[in-house]
C-alpha positions as CSV (number, residue, x, y, z in Angstrom):
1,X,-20.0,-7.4,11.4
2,X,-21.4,-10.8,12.1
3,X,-24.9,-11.4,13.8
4,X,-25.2,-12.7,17.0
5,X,-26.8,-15.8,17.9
6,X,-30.4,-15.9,19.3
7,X,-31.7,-18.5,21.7
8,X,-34.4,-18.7,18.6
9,X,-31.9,-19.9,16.1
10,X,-31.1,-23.7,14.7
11,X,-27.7,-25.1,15.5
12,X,-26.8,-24.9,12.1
13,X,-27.9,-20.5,11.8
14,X,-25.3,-20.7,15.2
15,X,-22.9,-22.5,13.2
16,X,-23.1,-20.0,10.3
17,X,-23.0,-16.9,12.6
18,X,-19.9,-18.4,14.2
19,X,-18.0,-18.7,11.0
20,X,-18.9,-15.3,10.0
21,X,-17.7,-13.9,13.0
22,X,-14.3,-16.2,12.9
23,X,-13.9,-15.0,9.5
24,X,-14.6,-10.9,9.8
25,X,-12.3,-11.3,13.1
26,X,-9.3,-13.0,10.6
27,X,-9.9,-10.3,8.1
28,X,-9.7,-7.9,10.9
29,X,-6.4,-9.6,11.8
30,X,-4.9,-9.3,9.0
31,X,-5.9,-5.4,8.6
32,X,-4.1,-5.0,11.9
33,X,-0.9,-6.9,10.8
34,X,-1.0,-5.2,7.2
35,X,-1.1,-1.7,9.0
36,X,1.6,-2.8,11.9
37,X,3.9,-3.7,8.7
38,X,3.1,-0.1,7.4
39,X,4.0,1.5,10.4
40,X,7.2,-0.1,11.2
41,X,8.1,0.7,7.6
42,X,7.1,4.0,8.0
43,X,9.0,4.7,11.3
44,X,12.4,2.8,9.4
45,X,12.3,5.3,6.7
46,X,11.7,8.3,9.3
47,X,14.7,7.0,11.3
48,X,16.6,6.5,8.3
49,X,15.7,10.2,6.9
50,X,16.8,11.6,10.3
51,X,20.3,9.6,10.1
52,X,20.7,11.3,7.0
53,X,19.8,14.5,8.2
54,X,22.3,14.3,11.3
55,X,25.1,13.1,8.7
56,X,24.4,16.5,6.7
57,X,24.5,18.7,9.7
58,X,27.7,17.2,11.5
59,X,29.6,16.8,7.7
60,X,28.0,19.8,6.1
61,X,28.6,23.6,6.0
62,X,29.4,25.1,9.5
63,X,30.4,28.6,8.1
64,X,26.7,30.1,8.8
65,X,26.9,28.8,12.1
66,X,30.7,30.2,12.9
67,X,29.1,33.7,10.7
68,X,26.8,34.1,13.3
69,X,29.1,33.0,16.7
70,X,31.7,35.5,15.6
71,X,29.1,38.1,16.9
72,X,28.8,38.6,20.5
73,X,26.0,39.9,22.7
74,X,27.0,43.4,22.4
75,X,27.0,43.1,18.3
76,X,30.3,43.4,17.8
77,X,31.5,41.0,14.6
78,X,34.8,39.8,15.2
79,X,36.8,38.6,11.6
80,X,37.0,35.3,12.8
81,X,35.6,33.2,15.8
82,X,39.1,32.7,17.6
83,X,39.6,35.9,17.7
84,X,36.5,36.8,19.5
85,X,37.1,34.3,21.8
86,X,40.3,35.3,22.6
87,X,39.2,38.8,22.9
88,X,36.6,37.6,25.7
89,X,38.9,35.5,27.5
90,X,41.5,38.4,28.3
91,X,38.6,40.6,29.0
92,X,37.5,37.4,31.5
93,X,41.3,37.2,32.8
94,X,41.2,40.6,33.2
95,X,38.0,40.9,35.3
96,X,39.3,37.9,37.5
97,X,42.2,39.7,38.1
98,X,40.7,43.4,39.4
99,X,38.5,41.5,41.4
100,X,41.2,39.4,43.1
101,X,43.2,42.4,43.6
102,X,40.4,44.2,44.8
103,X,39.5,41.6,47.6
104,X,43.1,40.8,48.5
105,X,43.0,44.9,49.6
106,X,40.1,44.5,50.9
107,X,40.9,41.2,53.2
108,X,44.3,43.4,54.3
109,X,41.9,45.9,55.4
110,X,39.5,43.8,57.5
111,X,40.0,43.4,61.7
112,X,39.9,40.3,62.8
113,X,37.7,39.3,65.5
114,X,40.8,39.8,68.3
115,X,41.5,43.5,67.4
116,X,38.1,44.5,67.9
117,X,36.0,44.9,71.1
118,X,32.8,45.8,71.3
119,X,33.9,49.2,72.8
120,X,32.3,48.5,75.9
121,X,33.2,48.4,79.4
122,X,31.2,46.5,81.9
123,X,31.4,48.5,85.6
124,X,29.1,47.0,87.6
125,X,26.1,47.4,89.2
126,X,24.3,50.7,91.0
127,X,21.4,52.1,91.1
128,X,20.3,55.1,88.5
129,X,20.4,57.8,90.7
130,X,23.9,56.6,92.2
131,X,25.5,56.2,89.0
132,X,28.9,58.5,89.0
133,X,28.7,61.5,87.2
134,X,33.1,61.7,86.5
135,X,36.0,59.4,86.0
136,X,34.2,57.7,83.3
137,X,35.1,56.7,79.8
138,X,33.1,56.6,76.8
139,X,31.6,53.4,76.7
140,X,31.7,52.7,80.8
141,X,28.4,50.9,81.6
142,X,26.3,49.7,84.5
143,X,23.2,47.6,85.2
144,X,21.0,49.4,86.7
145,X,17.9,47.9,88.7
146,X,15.5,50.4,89.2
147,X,16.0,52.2,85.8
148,X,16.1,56.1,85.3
149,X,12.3,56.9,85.3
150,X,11.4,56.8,81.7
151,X,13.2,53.5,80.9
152,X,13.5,50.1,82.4
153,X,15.6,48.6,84.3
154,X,18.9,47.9,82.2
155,X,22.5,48.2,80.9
156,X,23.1,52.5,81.3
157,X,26.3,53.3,79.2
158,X,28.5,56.2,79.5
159,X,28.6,58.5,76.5
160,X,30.9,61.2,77.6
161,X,28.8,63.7,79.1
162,X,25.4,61.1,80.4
163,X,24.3,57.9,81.1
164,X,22.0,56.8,78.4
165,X,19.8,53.5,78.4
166,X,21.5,50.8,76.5
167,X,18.8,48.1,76.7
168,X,18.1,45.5,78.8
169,X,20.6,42.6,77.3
170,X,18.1,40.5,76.1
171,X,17.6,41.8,72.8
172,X,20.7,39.5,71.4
């Protein structure tokens, strides 16, 4: 590394230190471009070697590779990869089917929102203690502004033999 120059030195120890620096920062230069060169060499021959390597693979021997997909998850080694394939797509096909069979039935099954009421039958209003004890149904209700004692007031429904609190309608 070069010396620096001191406010002590002559011109001409200023003009030697200069050159020693300008030359140590050429040889430096060059270093860099010589090891720049290497490396690009080095990274050609790499990307080279991998080309070669991806030739092998995609031209080479597949039969280890088809051994082992011959076998499925459940270890059972099939002779030959299209056959285990097949097998698994009829066992697929199959599945598909039960299950579309088995939600067709089950959509044939299902009310729709028309045939269905919530089973209740708004009567009115009254108050708890004048509620009518017959000529109900199941499912008869009333609002009910005082409440029966114990509960609020509130919806009272019909359940064949009393008249039970049914809430106040604001739980929704």
């Amino acid at each position: 590394m070069a010396e620096l120059i001191k406010t002590t030195d002559s011109l001409n120890d200023g003009r030697k230190k200069l050159n020693d620096a300008i030359t140590d920062s050429n040889a430096a230069l060059s270093t860099a471009n010589t090891a720049k060169q290497t490396a690009n060499l080095a990274k050609a021959e790499s990307e080279s070697t991998q080309t070669q390597l991806d030739t092998i693979v995609i031209e080479g021997d597949s039969s280890v590779e088809a051994a082992q997909a011959r076998v499925n998850n459940s270890g059972t080694a099939f002779p030959t990869l299209k056959q285990r394939l097949d097998a698994e797509h009829q066992e697929v096909t199959a599945q598909l089917q039960q299950t579309e069979q088995s939600l067709n039935a089950q959509l044939a099954q299902k009310a729709n929102s028309t045939d269905v009421a919530n089973g209740l039958t708004a009567k009115g209003s009254s108050l708890y203690q004048n509620l009518p004890t017959t000529g109900n149904e199941v499912g008869d209700y009333y609002y009910s502004s005082n409440g029966d004692g114990t509960n609020p007031p509130g919806n009272y429904v019909w359940n064949g033999t009393t008249w039970y609190f049914g809430g106040t309608g604001d739980e929704g």
